[in-house]
C-alpha positions as MATLAB code, in Angstrom:
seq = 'XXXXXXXXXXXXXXXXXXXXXXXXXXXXXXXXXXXXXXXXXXXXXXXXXXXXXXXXXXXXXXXXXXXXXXXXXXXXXXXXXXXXXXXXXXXXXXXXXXXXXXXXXXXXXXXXXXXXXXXXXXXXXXXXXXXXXXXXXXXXXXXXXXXXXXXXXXXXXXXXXXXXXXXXXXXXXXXXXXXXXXXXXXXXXXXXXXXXXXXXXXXXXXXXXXXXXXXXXXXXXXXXXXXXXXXXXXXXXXXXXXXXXXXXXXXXXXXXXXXXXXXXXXXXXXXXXXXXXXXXXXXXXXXXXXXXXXXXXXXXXXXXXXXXXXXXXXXXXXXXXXXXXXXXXXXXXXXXXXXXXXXXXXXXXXXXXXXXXXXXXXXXXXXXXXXXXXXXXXXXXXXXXXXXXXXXXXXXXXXXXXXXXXXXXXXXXXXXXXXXXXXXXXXXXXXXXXXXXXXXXXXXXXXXXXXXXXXXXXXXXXXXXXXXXXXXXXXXXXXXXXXXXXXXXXXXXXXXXXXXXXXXXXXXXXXXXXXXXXXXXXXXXXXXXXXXXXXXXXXXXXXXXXXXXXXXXXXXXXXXXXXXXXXXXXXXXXXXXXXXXXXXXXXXXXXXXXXXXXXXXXXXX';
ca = [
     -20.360    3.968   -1.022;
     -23.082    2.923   -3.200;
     -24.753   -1.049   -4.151;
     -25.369   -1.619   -7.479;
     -26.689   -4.627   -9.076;
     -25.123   -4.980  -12.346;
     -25.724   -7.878  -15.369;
     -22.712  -10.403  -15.733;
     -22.892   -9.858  -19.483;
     -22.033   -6.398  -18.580;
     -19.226   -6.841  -16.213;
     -17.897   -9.332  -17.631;
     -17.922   -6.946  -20.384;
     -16.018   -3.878  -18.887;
     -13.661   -6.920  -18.101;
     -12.770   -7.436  -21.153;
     -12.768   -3.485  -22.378;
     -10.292   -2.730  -19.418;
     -12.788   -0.593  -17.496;
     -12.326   -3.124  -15.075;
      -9.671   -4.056  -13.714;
      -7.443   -4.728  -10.772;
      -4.763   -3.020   -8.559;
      -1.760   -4.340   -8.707;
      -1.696   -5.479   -5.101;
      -4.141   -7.847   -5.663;
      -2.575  -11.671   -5.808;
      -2.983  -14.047   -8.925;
      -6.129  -15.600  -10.082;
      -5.646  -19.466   -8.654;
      -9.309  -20.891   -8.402;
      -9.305  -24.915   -9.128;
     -10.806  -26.858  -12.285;
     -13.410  -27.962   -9.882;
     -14.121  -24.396   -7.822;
     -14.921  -23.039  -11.436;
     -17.473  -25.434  -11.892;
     -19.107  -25.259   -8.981;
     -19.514  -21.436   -9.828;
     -20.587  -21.807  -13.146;
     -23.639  -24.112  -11.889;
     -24.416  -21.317   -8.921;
     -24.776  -18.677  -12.182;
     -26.772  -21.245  -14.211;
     -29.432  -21.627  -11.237;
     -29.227  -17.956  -10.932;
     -28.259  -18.803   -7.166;
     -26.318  -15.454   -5.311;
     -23.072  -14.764   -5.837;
     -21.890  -13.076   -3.741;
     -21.618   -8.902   -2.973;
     -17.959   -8.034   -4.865;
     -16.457   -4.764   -4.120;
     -14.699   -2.020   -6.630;
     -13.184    1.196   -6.346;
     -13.887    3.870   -8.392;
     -10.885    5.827  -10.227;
     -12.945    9.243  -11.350;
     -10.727    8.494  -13.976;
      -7.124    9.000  -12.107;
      -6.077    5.502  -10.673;
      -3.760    6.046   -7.098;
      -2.237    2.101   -8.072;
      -0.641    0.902  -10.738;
      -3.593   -1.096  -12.227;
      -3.466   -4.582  -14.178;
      -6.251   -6.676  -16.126;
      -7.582   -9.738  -15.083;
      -6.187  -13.072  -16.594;
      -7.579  -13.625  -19.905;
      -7.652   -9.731  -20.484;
      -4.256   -8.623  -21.537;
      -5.771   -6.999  -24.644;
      -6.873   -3.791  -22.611;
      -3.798   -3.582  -21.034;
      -3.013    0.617  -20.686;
      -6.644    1.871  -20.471;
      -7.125    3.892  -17.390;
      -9.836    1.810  -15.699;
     -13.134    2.861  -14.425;
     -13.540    0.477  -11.377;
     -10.830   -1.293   -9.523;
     -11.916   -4.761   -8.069;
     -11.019   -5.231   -4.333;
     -12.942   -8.112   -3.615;
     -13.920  -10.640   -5.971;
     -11.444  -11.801   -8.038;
     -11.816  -15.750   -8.615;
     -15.244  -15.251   -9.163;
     -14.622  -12.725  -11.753;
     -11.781  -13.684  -13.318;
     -13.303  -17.602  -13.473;
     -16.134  -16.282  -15.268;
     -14.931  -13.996  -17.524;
     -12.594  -16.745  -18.723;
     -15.317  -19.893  -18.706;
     -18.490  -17.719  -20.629;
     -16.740  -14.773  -22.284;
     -13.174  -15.773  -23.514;
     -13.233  -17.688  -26.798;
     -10.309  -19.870  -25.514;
      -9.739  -22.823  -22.695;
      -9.301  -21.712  -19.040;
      -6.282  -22.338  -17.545;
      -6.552  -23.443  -14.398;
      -5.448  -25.851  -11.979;
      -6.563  -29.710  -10.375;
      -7.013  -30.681   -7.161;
      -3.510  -31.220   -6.404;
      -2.245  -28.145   -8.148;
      -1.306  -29.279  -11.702;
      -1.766  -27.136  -14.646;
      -4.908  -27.602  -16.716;
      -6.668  -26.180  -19.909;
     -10.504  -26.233  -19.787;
     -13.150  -25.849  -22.128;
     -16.800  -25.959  -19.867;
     -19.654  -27.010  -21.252;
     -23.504  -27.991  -19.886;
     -24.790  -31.281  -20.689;
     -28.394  -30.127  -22.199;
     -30.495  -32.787  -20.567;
     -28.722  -33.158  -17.075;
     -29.238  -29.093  -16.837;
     -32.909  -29.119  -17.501;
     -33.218  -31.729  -14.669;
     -33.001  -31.771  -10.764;
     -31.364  -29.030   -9.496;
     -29.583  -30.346   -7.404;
     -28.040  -32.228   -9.890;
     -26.173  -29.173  -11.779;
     -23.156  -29.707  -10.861;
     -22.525  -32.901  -12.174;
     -24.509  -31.255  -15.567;
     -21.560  -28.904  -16.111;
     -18.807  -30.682  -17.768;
     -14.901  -29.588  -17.745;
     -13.263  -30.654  -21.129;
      -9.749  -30.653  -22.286;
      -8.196  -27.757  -24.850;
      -8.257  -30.403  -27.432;
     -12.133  -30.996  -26.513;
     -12.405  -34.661  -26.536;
     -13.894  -35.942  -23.897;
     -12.906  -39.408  -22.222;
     -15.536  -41.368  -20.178;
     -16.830  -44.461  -18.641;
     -15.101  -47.324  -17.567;
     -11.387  -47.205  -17.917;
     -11.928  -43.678  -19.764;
     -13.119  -45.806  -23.060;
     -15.958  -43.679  -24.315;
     -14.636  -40.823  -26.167;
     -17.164  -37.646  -27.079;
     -15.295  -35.701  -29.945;
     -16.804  -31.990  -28.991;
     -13.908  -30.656  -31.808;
     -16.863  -29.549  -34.254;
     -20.241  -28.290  -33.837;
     -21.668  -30.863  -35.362;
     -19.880  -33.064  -32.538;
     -21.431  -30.897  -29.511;
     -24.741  -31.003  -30.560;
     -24.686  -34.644  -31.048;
     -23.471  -34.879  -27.853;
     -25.922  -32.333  -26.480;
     -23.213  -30.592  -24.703;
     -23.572  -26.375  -25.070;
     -20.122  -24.462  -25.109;
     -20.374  -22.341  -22.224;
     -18.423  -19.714  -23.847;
     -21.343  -18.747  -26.484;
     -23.529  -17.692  -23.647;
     -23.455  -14.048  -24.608;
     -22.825  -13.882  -27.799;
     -26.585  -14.068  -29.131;
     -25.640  -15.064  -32.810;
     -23.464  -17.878  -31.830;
     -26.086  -19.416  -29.904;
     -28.430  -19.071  -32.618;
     -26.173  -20.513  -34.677;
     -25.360  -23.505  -32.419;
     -29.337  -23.826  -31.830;
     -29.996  -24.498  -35.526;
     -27.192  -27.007  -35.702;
     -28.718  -28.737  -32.466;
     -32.201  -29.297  -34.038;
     -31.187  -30.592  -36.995;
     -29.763  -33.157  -35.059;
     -33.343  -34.557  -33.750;
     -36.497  -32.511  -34.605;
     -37.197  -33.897  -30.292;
     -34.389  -31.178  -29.993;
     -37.217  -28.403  -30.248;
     -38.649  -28.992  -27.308;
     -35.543  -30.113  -25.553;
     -34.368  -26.421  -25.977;
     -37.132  -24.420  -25.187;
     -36.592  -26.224  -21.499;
     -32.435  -25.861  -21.634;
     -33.149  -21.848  -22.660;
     -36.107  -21.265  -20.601;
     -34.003  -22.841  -17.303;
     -30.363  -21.672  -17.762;
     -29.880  -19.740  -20.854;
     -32.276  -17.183  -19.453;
     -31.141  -17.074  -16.138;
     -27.389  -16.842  -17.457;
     -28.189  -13.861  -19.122;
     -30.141  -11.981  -16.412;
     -27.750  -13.120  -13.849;
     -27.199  -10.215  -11.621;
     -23.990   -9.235   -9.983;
     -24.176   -6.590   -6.486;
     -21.477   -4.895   -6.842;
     -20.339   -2.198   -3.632;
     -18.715    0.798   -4.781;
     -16.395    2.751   -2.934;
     -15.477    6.474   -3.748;
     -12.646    7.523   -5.603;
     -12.067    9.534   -2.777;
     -11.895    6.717    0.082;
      -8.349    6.722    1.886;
      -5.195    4.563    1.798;
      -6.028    3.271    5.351;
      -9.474    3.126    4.380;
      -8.520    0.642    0.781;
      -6.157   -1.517    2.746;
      -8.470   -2.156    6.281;
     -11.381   -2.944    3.745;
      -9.353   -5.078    1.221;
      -8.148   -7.427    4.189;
     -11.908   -7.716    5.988;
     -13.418   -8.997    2.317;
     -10.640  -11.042    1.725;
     -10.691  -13.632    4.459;
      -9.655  -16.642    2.761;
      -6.781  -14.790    1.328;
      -2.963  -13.721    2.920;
      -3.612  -10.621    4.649;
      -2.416   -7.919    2.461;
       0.149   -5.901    3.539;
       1.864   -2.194    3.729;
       4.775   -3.249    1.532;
       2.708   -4.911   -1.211;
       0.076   -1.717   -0.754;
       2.943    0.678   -1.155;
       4.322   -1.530   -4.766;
       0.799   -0.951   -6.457;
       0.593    3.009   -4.989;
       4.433    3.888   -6.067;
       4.274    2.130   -9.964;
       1.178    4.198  -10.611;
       3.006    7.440   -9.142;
       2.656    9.370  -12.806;
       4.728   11.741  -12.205;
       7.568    9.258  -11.382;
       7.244    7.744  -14.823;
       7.064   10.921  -16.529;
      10.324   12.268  -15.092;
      12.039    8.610  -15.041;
      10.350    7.089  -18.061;
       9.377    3.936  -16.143;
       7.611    3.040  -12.848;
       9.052    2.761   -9.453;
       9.404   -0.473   -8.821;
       9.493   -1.006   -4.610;
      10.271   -4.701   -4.528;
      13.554   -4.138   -7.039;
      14.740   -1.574   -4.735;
      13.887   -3.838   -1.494;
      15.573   -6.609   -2.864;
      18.922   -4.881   -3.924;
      19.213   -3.220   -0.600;
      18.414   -6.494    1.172;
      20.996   -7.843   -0.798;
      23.464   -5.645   -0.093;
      22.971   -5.830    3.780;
      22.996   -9.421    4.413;
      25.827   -9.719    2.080;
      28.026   -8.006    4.684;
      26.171   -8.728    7.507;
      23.991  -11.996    7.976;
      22.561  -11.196   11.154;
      19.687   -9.601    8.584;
      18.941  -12.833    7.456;
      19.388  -14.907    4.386;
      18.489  -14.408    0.711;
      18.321  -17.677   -0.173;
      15.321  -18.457    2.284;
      13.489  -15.032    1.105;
      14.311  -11.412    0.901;
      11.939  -11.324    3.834;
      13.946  -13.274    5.684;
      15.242  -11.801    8.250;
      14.987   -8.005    8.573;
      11.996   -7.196    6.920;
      10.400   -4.395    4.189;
       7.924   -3.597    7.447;
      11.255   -2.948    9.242;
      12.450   -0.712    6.996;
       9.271    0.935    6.268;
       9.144    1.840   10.241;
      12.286    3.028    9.885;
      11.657    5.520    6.590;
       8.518    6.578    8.818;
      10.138    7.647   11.791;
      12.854    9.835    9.844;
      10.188   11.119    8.083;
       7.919   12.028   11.350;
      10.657   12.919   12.915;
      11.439   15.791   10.210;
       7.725   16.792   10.398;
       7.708   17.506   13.881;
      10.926   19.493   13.665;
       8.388   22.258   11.658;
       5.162   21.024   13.208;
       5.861   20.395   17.032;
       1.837   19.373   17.229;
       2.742   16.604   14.913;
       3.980   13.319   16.310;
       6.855   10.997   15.599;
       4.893    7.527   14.496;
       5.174    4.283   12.201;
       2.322    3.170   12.348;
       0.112    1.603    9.657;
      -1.148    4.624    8.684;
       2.108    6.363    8.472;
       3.363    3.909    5.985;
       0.557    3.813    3.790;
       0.798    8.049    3.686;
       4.802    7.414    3.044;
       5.276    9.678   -0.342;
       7.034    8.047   -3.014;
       9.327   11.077   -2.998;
      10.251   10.924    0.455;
      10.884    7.279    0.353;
      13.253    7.932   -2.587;
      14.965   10.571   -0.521;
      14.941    8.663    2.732;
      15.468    5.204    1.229;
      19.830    5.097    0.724;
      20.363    7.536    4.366;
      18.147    4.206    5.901;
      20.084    1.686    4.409;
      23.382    3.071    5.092;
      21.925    3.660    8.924;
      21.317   -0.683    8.691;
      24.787   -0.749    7.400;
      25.685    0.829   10.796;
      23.228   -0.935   12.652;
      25.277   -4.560   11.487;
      28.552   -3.009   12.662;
      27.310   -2.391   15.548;
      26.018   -5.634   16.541;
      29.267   -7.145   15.247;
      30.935   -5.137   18.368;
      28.071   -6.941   20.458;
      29.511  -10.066   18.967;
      25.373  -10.742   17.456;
      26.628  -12.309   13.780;
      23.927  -14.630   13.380;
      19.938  -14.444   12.714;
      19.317  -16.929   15.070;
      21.412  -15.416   17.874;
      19.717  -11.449   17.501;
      17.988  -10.893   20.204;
      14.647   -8.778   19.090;
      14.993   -7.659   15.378;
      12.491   -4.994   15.891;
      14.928   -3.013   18.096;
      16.558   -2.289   15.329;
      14.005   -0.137   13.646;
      14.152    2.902   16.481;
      18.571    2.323   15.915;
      18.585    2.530   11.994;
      15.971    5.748   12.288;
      18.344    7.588   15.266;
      21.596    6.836   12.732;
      19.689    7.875    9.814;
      18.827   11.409   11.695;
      22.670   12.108   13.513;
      24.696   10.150   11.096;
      28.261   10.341   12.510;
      27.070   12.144   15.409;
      26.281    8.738   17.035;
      29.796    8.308   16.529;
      31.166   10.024   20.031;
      32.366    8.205   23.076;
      28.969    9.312   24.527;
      26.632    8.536   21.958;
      28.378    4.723   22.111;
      28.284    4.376   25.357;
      24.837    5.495   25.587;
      23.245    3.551   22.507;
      25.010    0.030   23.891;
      23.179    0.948   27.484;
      19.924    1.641   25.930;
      20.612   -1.443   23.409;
      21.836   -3.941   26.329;
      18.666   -2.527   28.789;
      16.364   -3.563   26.090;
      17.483   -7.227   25.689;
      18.240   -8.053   29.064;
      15.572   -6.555   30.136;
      12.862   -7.911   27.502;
      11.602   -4.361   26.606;
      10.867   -5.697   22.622;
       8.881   -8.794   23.453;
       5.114   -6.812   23.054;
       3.853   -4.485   21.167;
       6.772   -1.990   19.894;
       5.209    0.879   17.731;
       4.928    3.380   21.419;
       8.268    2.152   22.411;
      10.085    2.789   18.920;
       8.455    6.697   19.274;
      10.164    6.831   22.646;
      13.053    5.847   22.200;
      13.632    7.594   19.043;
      12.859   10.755   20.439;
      14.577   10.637   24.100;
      17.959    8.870   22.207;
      17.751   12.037   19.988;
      17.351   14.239   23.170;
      19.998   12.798   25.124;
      22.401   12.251   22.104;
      21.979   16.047   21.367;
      22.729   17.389   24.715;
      20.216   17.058   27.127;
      21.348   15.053   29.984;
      18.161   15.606   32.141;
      16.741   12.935   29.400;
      17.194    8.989   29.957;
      15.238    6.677   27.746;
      12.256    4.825   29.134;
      13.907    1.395   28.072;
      16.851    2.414   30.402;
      14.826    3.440   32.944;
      12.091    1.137   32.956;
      14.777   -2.216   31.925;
      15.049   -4.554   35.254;
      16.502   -7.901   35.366;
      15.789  -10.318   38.518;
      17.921  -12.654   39.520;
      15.856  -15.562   39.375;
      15.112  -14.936   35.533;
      18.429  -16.661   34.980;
      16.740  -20.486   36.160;
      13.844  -19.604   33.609;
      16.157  -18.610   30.330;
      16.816  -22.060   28.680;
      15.810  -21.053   25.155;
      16.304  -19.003   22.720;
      12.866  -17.861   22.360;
      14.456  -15.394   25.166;
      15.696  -12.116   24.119;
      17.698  -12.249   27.420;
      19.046  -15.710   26.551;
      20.565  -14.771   23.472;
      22.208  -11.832   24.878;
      23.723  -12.996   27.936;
      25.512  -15.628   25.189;
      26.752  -12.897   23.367;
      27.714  -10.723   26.794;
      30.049  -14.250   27.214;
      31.628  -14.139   23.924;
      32.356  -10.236   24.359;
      33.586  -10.433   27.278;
      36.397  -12.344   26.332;
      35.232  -16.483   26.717;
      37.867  -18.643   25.002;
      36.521  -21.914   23.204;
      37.585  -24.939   25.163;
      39.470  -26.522   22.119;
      40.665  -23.768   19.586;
      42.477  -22.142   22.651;
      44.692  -19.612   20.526;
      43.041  -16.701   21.112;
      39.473  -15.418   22.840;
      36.131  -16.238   20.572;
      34.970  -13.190   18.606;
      32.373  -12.166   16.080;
      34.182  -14.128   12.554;
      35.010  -16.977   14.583;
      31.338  -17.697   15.956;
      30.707  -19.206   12.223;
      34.667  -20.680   11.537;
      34.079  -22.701   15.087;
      30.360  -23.470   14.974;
      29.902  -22.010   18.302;
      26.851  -22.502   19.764;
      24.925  -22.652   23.152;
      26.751  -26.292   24.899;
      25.681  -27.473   27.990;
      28.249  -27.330   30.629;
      27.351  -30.212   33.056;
      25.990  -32.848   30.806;
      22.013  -33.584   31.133;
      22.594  -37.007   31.050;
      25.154  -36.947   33.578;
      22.623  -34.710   35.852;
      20.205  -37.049   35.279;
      22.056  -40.336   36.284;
      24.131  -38.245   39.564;
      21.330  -35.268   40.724;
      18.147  -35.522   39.295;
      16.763  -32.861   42.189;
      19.209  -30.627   39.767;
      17.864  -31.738   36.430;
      15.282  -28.947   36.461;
      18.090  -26.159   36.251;
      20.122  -28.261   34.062;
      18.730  -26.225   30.974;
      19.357  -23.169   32.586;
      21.555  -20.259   30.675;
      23.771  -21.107   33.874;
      24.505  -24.168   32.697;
      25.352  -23.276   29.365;
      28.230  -21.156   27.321;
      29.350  -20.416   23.597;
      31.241  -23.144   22.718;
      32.621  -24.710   19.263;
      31.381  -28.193   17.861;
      34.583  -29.730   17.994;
      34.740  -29.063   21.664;
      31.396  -29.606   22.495;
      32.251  -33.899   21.237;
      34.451  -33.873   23.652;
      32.084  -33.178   26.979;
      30.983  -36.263   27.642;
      30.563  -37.740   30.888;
      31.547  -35.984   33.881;
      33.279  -32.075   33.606;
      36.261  -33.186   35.807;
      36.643  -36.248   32.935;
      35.935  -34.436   30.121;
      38.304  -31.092   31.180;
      41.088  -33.436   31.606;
      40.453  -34.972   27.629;
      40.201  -30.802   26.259;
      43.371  -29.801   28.778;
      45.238  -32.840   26.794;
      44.140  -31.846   23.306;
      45.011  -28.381   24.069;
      48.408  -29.287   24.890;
      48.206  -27.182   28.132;
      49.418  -27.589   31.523;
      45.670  -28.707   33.531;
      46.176  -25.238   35.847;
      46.639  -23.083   32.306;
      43.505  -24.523   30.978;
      41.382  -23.733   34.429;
      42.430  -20.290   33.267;
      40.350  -21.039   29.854;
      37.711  -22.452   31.545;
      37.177  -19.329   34.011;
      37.064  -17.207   30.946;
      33.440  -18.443   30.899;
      32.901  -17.117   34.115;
      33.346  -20.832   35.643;
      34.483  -21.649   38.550;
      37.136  -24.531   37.504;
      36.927  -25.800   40.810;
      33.535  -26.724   40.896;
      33.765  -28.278   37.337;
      36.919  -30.841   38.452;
      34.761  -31.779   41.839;
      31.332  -32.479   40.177;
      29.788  -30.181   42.567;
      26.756  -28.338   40.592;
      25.056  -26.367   43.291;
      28.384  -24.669   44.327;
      28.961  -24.209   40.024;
      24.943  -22.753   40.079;
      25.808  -20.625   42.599;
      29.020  -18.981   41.268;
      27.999  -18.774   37.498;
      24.440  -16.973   38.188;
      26.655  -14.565   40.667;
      28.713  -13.467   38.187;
      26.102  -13.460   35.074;
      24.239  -11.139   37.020;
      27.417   -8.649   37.190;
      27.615   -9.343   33.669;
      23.950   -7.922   32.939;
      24.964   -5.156   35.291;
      27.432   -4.356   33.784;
      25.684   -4.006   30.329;
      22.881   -2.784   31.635;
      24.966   -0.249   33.668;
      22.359   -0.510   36.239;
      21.083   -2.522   39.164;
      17.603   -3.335   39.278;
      15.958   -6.166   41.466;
      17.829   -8.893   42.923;
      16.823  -11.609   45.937;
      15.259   -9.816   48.768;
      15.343   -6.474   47.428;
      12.678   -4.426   48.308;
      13.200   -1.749   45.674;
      14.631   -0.532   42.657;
      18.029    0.196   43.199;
      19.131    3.303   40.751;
      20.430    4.002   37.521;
];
């Protein structure tokens, strides 16, 4: 890493050559009309700039590489240096003192603008600390309105018009004949105009053109990791940048990929059109009209490309370690993501299937998204050999362990390594192995009173446990719910005794009344119709069900309700029932007991 202190004249130069340039990772120029002048009066005073940061290329760029704004014209030079940090200040001033055309830029409120800047002559040689207001934004068509009710128009079209005005174009700064030019025109003016510019060169055309620029350079030979972690410290006031967008720039400029395929890779097509295809089928992965990150993200399916790839590593390197971490994405080869890439998608394909059987249909009703990063990379590995009675039975135990027992809620990266590699163990044979989220899962008792959200993992699943288990909706009685009739009904989480009514009869219950005890998958149609009290309001569904009241208890207790407690208004007796048999529900997915009331232990798997 070295600090150089370069002159603006010449960067902005190798700006507009193409020996500087950007990677493509790096967002869009943006800076506002009044942002640019601000800058502009920092470089006029000769004030610091600020330290900007580039990367040197030796020559062989690892990104695909674009120009700044304004410098299209260099467009396929291999550049020299590659900006990280320091874009809008760049980019601003290569367009505003080196581009002989307006800016475009944007107000205060975001509307698109085309600037000329100039510096009001006498203003500049004044106070400094009033250059700001000395350096003037003007529209493409350079006539200037001002005064009262925008009546006073300067014409700045000609020459002859800006040096009447005594406003210099900013853009002849470094171009020493122009100025020369323009200076001539400007005396003839007023002969007083001698001495007027010896001040306006001596104070801010000299210090324009000395202006220096410390730049930080970083060797050609500074890592992946090393670009990104760097990138996202300078660039505080920015979106963090991440793997995915990383990944873009590092695949396109992948020359031997365009040499074979005549045309760069392009990562976000590919994302997109396997995105598509997924949530097409299966909308639990989110929804493409709200954002192909929606949903299951590229991060997720980076992990997942990482820990096949790992995975395979280890298999000929047993020192080497199963990981998806950050820096095992950024060191993901463009050829093993093209290899990996279609055996991972397929594996999602799975993956939705899968959850369909847990009767999970829904974005909003998945439990922990991330879980299904370690699934999608075991898939990926056995293919159909997750397709036994074993392999089932053991994935929906280690899947239903997770949830229920909140496994997903921290930080994942250890547990995804884990589970990939003991789910592999035990799915190939070795019965001795049992997945830490198995093991480790537990699910009190008393954690049923606290789930009244769906922020819980364990909320959402013990209201799809209900609907798999075979709950029938209250009002389309025909036949039990099930994963396509979740959307047809507009099932949802209803409250089974009604707040209000809690509130007005036992308020000492109103606390629990939120409770996932209180609460099953029911349709909206139904749900208008539980008002009031739940011995009322079952004798108004039993009637528009057309059933006999005793058949319809039958529907009730498909919910794992006791009827009888319903018809007699008696919550504490429901409570007591409904977490009873929720918790043999979770045992029974979990396919172990773990720590009830007044246990003193763990009782085994």
């Amino acid at each position: 890493m070295a600090l150089d202190s370069l002159n603006l004249s010449d960067v902005l130069a190798e700006v507009a050559s193409g020996a500087l340039q950007l990677p493509d990772f790096q967002r869009e120029w943006k800076w506002d009309d009044e942002r640019i002048r601000a800058l502009i009066a920092t470089v006029t005073l000769d004030y610091p700039l600020g330290v900007v940061m580039a990367l040197q290329t030796n020559g062989t760029s690892i990104f695909r590489t674009r120009t700044l704004r304004g410098a299209e014209g260099a467009e396929g030079r291999v550049p020299d240096l590659l900006l990280l940090d320091g874009q809008q200040r760049m980019t601003s001033l290569f367009q505003a003192l080196h581009r002989d055309s307006p800016v475009e830029t944007v107000d205060a409120r975001g509307k698109p603008l085309s600037r000329w800047y100039y510096v009001d002559i006498a203003k500049a040689i004044g106070s400094p600390a009033d250059r700001d207001d000395a350096i003037v934004s003007v529209p493409e068509d350079r006539i200037l309105k001002t005064g009262f009710n925008r009546r006073d128009v300067i014409d700045l079209s000609t020459i002859e018009g800006e040096c009447a005005a005594g406003y210099f174009p900013l853009h002849y700064v470094f171009d020493t004949q122009r100025v020369n030019a323009w200076h001539q025109e400007f005396v003839k003016v007023d002969v007083t105009n001698w001495g007027l510019w010896g001040e306006f060169q001596q104070h801010v055309l000299n210090r324009m053109r000395s202006f220096q620029v410390p730049m930080i350079k970083l060797a050609a030979s500074t890592t992946m990791d090393a670009v990104c972690a760097v990138f996202e410290r300078v660039n505080t006031g920015g979106v963090p940048l991440n793997v995915f967008e990383l990944l873009t720039a590092t695949y396109a400029g992948n020359r031997e990929y365009v040499a074979e395929n005549g045309d760069y890779y392009k990562l976000p097509d590919v994302w997109h059109g396997i995105k598509k295809h997924l949530t097409s089928s299966y909308p639990v992965f989110g929804r493409m009209e709200a954002g192909v990150e929606d949903g299951l993200s590229s991060s997720d399916f980076l992990q997942a490309v990482a820990l096949v790839r790992t995975w395979e590593l280890k298999q000929s390197n047993p020192r080497s370690a199963v990981s998806c971490k950050r820096r095992d994405l950024l060191e993901l080869p463009l050829a093993d993501f093209v290899r990996l890439a279609p055996r991972v998608a397929d594996a999602f394909e799975w993956v939705g299937t899968f959850l369909e059987q847990q009767c999970i249909v829904r974005a909003p009703d998945l439990p922990y998204r991330t879980q299904l990063v370690p699934l999608a990379a075991v898939r990926t590995i056995l293919g159909t050999g997750t397709d036994t009675g074993v392999g089932d039975e053991l994935i929906t135990q280690w899947y239903w362990c997770g949830v229920l027992g909140e496994m997903y809620g921290g930080s994942t990266e250890s547990r995804f390594t884990r589970d990939v590699e003991q789910l592999l163990e035990r799915l190939q044979g070795n019965t001795e192995v049992v997945p830490d989220t198995i093991t480790e899962a537990a699910f009190l008792d008393d954690r049923l009173d606290t789930l009244s959200t769906r922020n819980s993992a364990a909320y959402k699943g013990i209201y799809a446990l209900l609907v798999k288990q075979g709950a029938v909706d209250w009002y389309f009685t025909e036949a039990p719910l099930n994963a396509a009739r979740l959307a047809e009904y507009s099932v949802d989480v209803r409250q089974i005794f009604p707040k209000a009514w809690i509130d007005k009869n036992h308020r000492d219950y109103s606390a629990r009344a939120n409770s996932i005890v209180n609460k099953t998958p029911l349709s909206l149609r139904a749900s208008k119709s539980m008002a009031g009290s739940p011995g009322g309001y079952l004798k108004t569904l039993a009637l528009e069900s057309g059933m006999r009241a005793e058949w319809f208890d039958d529907v009730v207790a498909t919910h794992l309700i006791d009827p009888a407690a319903l018809h007699g208004g008696d919550f504490e007796a429901f409570y007591e029932n409904r977490s009873k048999q929720l918790v043999e529900l979770v045992v029974s997915a979990m396919g172990k007991r773990t720590v009830f009331r007044g246990d003193a232990d763990v009782k085994g798997w």
